[in-house]
C-alpha positions as CSV (number, residue, x, y, z in Angstrom):
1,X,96.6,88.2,82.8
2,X,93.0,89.0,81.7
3,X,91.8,89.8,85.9
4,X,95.1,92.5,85.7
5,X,93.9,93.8,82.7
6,X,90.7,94.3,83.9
7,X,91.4,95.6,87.3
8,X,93.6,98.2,85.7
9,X,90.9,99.4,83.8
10,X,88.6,99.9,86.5
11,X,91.2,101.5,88.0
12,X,91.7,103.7,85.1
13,X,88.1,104.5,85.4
14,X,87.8,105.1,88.9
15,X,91.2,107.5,88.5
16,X,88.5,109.7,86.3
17,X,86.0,110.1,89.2
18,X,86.4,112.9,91.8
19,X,85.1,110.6,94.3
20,X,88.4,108.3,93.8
21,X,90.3,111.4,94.0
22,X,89.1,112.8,97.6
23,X,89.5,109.0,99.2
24,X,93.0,109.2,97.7
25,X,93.4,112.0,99.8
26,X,92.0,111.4,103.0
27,X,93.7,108.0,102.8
28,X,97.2,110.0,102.7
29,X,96.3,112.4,105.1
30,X,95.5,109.8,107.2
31,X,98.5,107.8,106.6
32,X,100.7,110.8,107.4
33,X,99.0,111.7,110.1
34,X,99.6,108.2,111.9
35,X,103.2,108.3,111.3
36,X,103.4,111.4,112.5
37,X,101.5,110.6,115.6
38,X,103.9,107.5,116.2
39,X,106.7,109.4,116.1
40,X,105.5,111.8,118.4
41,X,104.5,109.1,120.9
42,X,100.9,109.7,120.9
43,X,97.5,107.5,121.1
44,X,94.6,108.2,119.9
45,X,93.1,109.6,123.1
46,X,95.9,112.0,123.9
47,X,95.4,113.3,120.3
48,X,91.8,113.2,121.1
49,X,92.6,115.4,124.2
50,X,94.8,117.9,122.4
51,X,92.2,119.2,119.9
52,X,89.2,118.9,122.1
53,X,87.3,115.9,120.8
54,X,86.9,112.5,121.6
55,X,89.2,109.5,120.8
56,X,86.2,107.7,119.0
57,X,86.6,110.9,116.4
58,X,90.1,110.1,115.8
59,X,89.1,106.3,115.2
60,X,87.1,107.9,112.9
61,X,89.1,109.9,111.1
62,X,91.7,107.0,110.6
63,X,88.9,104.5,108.9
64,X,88.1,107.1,106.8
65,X,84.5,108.0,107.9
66,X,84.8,111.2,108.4
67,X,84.9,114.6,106.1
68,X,87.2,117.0,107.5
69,X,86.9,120.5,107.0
70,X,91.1,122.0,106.4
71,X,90.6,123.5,110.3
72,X,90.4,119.9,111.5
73,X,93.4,118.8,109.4
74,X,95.6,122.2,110.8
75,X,94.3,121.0,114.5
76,X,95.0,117.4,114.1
77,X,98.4,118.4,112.0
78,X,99.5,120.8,114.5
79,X,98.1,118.8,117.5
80,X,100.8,115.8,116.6
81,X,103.7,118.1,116.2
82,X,103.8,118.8,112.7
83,X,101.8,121.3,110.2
84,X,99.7,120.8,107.3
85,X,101.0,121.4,103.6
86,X,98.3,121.3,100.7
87,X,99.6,120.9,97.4
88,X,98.4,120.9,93.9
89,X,100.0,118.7,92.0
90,X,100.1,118.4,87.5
91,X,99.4,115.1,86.2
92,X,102.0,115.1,84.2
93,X,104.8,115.2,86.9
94,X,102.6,112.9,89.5
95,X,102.6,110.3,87.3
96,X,106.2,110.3,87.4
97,X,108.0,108.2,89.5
98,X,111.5,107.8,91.4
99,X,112.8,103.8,92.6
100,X,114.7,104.3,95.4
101,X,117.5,101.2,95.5
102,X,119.5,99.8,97.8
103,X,122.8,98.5,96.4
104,X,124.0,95.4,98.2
105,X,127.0,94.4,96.5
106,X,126.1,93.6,92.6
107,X,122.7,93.6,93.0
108,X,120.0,95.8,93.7
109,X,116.7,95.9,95.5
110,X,114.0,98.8,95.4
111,X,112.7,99.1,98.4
112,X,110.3,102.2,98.0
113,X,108.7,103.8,94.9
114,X,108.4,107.5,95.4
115,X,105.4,109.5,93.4
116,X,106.7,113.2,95.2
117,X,109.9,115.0,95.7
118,X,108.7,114.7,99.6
119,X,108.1,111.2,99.8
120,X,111.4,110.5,98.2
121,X,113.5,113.3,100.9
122,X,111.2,111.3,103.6
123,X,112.5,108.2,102.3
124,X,116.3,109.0,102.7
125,X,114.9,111.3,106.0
126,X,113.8,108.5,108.2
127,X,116.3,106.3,107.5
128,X,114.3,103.8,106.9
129,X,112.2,101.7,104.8
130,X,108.6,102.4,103.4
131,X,105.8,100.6,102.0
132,X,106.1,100.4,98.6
133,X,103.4,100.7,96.1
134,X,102.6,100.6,92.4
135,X,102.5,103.7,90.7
């Protein structure tokens, strides 16, 4: 219990730093983005191609080694099929959460933990299950 304890402090420490906070988002945006890629049937080169650059950019972009400027997000967004959509969020309400359960018979089984209205209309959207994560 005392390693949990600890590694939700230095969580809780991290969650203070704006550093932690831009990874967080570059992560997601990243994680969208190759969803949104798979469901448009596209690899890394033909995304590449679309916007201009080369395919080891993209690589790039989806291990995290890259600062993008919001153009480069639009292109990439727009290039897969989809659009960007920045939001600020209060930390009050993002610290909420929603269980999404799947009844079978008596029992239940959450099979996603939703942090945003979207995640949780994606959730039901796609039919399908996703990842799910500690808030």
């Amino acid at each position: 219990m005392a390693i949990n304890k600890k590694l939700a402090t230095y969580l809780a420490e991290r969650k203070k730093t704006d550093v932690y906070w831009v990874e967080s988002a570059k992560l997601d945006f990243a994680m969208k983005l190759e969803k949104q890629i798979r469901l448009a049937g596209l690899s890394y080169a033909k995304l590449a191609e679309k916007i201009g650059t080369s395919a080891a950019y993209i690589s790039k972009v989806f291990r995290g080694d890259t600062n993008m400027t919001i153009e480069t997000m639009v292109k990439l967004s727009r290039a897969s099929g989809a659009r960007l959509q920045i939001e600020v969020v209060n930390e009050s309400v993002a610290a909420k959460t929603v269980a999404v359960q799947r009844w079978t018979g008596s029992d239940s089984q959450v099979t996603a933990v939703c942090t945003t209205v979207t995640e949780f209309a994606d959730h039901f959207a796609s039919n399908s299950e996703i990842e799910s994560r500690a808030a």
